[in-house]
C-alpha positions as CSV (number, residue, x, y, z in Angstrom):
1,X,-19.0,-14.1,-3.2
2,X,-20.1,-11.1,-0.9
3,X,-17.8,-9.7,1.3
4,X,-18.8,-7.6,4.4
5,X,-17.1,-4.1,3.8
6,X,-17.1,-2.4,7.4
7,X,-17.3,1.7,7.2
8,X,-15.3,4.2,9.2
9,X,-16.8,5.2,12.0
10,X,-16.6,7.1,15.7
11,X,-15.5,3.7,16.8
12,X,-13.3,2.6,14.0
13,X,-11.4,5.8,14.8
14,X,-11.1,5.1,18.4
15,X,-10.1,1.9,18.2
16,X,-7.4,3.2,15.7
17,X,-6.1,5.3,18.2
18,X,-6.1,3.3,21.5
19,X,-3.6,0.8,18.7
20,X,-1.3,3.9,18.4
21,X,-1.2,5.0,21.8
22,X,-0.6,1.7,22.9
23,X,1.9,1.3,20.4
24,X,3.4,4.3,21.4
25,X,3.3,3.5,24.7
26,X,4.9,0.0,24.1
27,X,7.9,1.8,22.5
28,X,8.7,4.6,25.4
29,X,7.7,7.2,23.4
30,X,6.2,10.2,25.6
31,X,3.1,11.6,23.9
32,X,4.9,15.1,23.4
33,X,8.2,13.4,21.9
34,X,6.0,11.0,19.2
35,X,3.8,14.2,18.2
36,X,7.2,15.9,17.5
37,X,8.3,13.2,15.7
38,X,5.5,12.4,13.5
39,X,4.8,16.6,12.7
40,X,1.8,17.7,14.7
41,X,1.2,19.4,17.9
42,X,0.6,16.9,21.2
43,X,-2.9,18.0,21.3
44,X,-3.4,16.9,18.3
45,X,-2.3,13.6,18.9
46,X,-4.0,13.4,21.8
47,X,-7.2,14.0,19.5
48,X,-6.0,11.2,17.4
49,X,-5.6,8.8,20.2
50,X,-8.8,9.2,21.8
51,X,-10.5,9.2,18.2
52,X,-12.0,12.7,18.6
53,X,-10.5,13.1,14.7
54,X,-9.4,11.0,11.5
55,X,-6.0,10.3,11.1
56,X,-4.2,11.9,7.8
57,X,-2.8,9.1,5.7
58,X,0.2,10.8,6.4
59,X,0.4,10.6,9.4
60,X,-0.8,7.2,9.5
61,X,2.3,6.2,7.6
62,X,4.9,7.5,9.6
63,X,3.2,6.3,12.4
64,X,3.6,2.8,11.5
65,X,7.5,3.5,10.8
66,X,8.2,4.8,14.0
67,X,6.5,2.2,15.8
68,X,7.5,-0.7,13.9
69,X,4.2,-2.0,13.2
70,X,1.7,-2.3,9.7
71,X,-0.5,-0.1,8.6
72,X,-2.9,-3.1,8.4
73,X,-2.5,-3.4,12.1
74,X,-3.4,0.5,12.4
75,X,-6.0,0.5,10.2
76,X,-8.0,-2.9,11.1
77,X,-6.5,-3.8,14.8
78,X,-4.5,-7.3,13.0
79,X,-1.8,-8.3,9.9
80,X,-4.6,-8.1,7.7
81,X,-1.9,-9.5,4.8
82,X,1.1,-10.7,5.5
83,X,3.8,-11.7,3.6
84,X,6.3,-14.5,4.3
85,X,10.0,-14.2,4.2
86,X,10.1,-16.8,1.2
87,X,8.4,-14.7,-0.8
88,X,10.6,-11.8,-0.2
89,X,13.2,-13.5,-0.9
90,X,11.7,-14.6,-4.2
91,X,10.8,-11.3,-5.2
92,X,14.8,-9.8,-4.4
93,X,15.9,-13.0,-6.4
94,X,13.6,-12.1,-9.2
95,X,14.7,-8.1,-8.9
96,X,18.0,-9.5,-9.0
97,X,18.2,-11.7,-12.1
98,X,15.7,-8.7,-13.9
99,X,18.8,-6.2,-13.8
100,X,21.6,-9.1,-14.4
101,X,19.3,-9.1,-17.8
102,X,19.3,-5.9,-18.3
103,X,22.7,-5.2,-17.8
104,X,24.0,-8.5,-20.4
105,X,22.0,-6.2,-23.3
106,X,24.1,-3.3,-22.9
């Protein structure tokens, strides 16, 4: 099965960052606080949000810690994968019982 692979373009990355400036903007986070935060100058966030220039990944993922949301949601505009409380909890369950294991061998 084919499956259409979109490339990163002009628009991409202005669509990328009218999602962070709105984020940022949902959060009360003035434009010169957030670039503070995050580690670059405000005109280079303001680059960023009006998709003059890429995003570093690293920026990228502190940008999606401050503002609570995925980098899915950054990166492609919706939860591109989301995963469901149950399955957390199965996979903390799982950790769990791993080093309950590990510590009965010593």
């Amino acid at each position: 099965m084919e499956r259409e692979v979109k490339l990163f373009t002009e628009d991409t990355m202005k669509d990328m960052g009218k999602r962070i400036q709105d984020a940022r903007k949902n959060k009360g986070f003035k434009a010169i606080d957030f670039a503070d935060i995050i580690g670059i100058g405000k005109d280079q966030l303001s680059r960023i949000e009006n998709g003059r220039v890429v995003c570093k990944l690293e920026y990228i993922y502190v940008i999606a810690q401050y503002l609570e949301i995925s980098t899915d949601y950054l990166l492609y505009g919706k939860e591109k994968y989301k995963v469901s409380d149950e399955l957390i909890a199965t996979r903390n369950i799982e950790k769990k019982l791993q080093i309950i294991r590990l510590l009965n061998e010593l």
